[in-house]
KOLBA-683550 format. One record per residue (C-alpha): residue in one letter; x, y, z. Coordinates in steps of 0.25 Angstrom, whole numbers, padded with zeros to 4 digits, always signed. Each point is the difference from the previous one (the first is absolute). Layout:
aXYZ...
END
This chain:
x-0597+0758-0271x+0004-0014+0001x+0003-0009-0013x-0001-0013-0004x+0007-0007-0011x-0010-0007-0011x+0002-0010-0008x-0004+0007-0016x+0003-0012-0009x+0010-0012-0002x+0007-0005-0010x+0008-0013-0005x+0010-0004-0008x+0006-0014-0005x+0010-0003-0009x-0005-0007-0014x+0011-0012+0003x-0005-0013+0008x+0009-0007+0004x-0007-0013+0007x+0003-0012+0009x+0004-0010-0010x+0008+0010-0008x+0008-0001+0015x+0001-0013-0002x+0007+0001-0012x+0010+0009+0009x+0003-0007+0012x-0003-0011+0009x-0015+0001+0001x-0014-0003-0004x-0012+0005+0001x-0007-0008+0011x+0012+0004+0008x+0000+0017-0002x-0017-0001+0002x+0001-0009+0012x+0011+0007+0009x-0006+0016-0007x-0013+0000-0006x+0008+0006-0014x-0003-0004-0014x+0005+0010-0008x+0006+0013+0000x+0002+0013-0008x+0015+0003-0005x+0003+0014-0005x+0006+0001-0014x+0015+0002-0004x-0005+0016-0003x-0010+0000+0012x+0007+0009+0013x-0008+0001+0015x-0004+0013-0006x-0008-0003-0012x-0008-0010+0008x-0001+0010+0011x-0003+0011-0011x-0011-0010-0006x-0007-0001+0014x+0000+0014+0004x-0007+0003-0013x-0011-0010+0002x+0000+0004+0014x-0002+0015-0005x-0011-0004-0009x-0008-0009+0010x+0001+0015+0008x-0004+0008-0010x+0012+0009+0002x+0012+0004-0009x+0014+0000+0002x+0000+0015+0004x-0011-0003+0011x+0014-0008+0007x+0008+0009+0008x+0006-0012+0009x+0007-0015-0004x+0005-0010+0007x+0005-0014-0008x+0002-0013+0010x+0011-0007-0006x+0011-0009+0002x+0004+0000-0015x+0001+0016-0005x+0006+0002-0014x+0011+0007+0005x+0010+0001+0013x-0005+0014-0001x-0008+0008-0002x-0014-0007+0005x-0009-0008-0007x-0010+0011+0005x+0006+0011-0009x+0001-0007-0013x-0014-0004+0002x-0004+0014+0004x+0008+0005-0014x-0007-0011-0007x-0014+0005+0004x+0003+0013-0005x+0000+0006+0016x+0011+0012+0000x-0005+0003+0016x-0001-0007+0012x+0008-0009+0008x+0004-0013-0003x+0009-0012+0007x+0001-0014+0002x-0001-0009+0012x+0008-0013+0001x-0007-0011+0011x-0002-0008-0010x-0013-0011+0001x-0004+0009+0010x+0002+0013-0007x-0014+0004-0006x-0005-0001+0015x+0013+0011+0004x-0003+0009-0013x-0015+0001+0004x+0002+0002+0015x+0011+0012-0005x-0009+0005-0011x-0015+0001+0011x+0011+0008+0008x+0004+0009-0012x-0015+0003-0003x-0007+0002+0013x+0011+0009+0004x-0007+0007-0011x+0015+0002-0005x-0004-0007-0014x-0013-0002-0007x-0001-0012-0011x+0011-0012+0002x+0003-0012-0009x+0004-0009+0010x+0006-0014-0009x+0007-0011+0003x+0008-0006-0013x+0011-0012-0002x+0007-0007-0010x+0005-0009+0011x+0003-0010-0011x+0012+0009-0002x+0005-0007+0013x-0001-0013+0000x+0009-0011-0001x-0006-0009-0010x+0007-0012+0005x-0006+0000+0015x-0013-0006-0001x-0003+0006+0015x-0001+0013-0005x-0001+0002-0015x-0013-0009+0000x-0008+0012+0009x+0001+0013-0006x-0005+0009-0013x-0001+0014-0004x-0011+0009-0001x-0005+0014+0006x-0012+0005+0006x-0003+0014+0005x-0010+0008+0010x-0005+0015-0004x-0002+0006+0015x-0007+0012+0002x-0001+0008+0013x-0014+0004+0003x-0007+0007+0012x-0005-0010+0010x-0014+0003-0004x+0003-0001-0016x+0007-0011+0004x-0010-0007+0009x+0004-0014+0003x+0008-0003-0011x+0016+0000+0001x+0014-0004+0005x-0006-0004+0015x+0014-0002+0007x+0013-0007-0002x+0011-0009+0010x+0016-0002-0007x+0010-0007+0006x+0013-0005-0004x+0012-0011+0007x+0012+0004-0005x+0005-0013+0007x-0007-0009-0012x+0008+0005-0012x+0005-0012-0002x-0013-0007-0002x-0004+0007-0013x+0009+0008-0007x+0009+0003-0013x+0014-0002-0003x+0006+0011-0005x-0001+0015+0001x+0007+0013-0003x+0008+0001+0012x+0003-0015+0003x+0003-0006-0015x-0003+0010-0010x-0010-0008-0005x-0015-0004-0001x+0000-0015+0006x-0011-0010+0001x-0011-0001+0011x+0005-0010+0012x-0012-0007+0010x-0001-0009+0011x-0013-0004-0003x-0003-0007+0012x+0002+0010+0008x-0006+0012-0008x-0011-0009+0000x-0001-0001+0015x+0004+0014+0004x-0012+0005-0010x-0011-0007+0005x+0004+0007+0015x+0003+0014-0004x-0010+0001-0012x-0013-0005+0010x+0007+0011+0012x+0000+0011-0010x-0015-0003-0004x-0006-0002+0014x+0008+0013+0003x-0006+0008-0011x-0013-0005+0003x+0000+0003+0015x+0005+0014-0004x-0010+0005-0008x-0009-0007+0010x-0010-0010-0010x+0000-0013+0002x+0007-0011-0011x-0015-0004-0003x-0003+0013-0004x+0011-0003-0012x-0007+0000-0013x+0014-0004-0009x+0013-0005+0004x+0009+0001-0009x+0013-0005+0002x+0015+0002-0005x+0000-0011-0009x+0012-0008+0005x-0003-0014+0001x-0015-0007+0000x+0004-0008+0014x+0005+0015+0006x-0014+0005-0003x-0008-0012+0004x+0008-0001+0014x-0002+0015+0001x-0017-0001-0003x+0000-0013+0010x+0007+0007+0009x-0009+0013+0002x-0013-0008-0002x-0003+0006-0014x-0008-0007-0012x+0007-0007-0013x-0011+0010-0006x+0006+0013+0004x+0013+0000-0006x+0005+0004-0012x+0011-0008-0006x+0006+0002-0014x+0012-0009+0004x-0005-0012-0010x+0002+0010-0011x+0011+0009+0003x+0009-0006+0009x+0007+0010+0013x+0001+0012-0008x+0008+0007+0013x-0007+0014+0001x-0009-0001-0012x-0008-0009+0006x-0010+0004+0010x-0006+0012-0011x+0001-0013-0011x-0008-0005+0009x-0010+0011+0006x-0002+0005-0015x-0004-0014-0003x-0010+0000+0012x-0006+0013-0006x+0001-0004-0014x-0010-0013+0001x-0008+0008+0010x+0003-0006+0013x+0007+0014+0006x-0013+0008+0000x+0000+0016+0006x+0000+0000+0014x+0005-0015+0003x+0011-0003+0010x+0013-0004-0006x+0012-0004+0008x+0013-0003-0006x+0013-0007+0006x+0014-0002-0007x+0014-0006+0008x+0014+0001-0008x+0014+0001+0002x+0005+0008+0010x-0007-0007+0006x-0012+0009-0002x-0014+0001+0003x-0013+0006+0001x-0014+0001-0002x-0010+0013-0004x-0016+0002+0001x-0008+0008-0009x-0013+0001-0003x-0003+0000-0016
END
């Protein structure tokens, strides 16, 4: 029997607390002509002083649950994209799984940050057509505020928190039909680390640290690999890019996503963007944005959605599925 994995339902979640570009301005050496004309931001969500990465994964896993019409029990696998966990240990995936109320199953975190809900759902379509597991909550969840050094206007001015989750389901092909996770393509360049990264850690400094970025470079370097990964993912699973109903990108910068749809021939019409609104929520976003896509009624059954991400690492990737 061969198996594919299904999307079921998809959730999201954003913190109450907007924090906008004038607010920024109120902060550091900035305005908002200058964050919209070099991002496409105007405002973002901040988690609260008693909000953790996993009550907004929590809150997204639940809607995701109820758009599938499934309970916690129904889950027998999670997988929480994260650069931002509550704790050194143990995962963000296991307090959330407690949370729900699940007391069986696996559960673990995966760190590729911007790029992670593309790796968790690749390892989670392995999990589930290996027939291994059956229902996954695949999320991606930051409080990347938690980060940030407020006093460097070229990073503290991108990112917001927020969560949103995938229910995937494995199915028989001919249950299944069209629909599912087509195929994925990871990649990573260990050389680029110090393009995009944080300052601290447990082994280096004992501490959190703030996000670093060569902006310039990022920027160049994602335009490159993201369009590599998509044209890959294409030509693998043998459809054309004008057979691409959706594209909805990682939300990192409007210039990135503009290069990237110039770049493959794509229409402006096609992509979902959220980045006016949220900001780079890191992991969170490409389900912020694909639950928005199905929420005002552009993601319809049976369309085809392809998703891209880049982040530190340098990672990368690029997924197909059919909705």
């Amino acid at each position: 029997m061969t198996l594919k994995a299904v999307i079921r339902g998809c959730g999201a979640f954003l913190p109450q607390k907007v924090l906008t570009n004038e607010d920024l301005s109120r902060l550091v050496d900035t305005s908002d002509d200058w964050i919209r004309e070099r991002t496409g931001i105007r405002e973002r969500h901040i988690a609260g002083d008693d909000e953790k990465t996993s009550d907004l994964a929590t809150a997204a896993a639940k809607a995701a649950l109820d758009a599938a019409g499934m309970a916690p029990d129904d889950i027998d696998l999670i997988i929480v994209a994260t650069t931002t966990p509550d704790l050194t240990f143990p995962s963000t995936a296991a307090i959330v799984q407690a949370k729900l109320g699940i007391e069986s199953g696996a559960a673990f975190d995966i760190q590729a940050v911007c790029t992670g809900f593309i790796y968790a759902l690749s390892t989670a379509e392995k999990f589930l057509t290996s027939g291994q597991h059956k229902r996954a909550l695949v999320i991606g969840a930051e409080t990347f505020s938690r980060i940030l050094d407020w006093n460097d206007r070229a990073t503290c001015v991108l990112f917001g928190d927020g969560a949103g989750a995938f229910v995937l389901e494995a199915q028989d092909e001919q249950e299944a039909g069209a629909r599912g996770v087509m195929n994925s393509y990871l990649r990573c360049d260990g050389r680029l680390v110090d393009l995009l990264y944080v300052d601290g850690g447990v082994s280096s400094t004992q501490s959190t640290g703030h996000v670093r970025m060569q902006g310039n470079k990022v920027f160049r370097e994602a335009v490159k690999r993201i369009s590599e990964a998509m044209e890959r993912v294409i030509a693998d699973a043998g459809v054309d890019v004008t057979d691409v109903d959706w594209f909805v990108p990682h939300q990192a910068n409007e210039r990135i996503i503009l290069g990237v749809v110039k770049k493959l021939d794509l229409r402006k019409d096609q992509v979902i963007s959220t980045i006016s609104g949220q900001g780079n929520t890191s992991a969170a976003s490409i389900p912020l944005a694909y639950c928005a896509g199905v929420a005002d009624g552009r993601i319809k059954e049976g369309d085809l959605v392809l998703i891209e991400g880049m982040g530190g690492g340098l990672t990368w990737g690029a997924a197909l599925m059919r909705a």
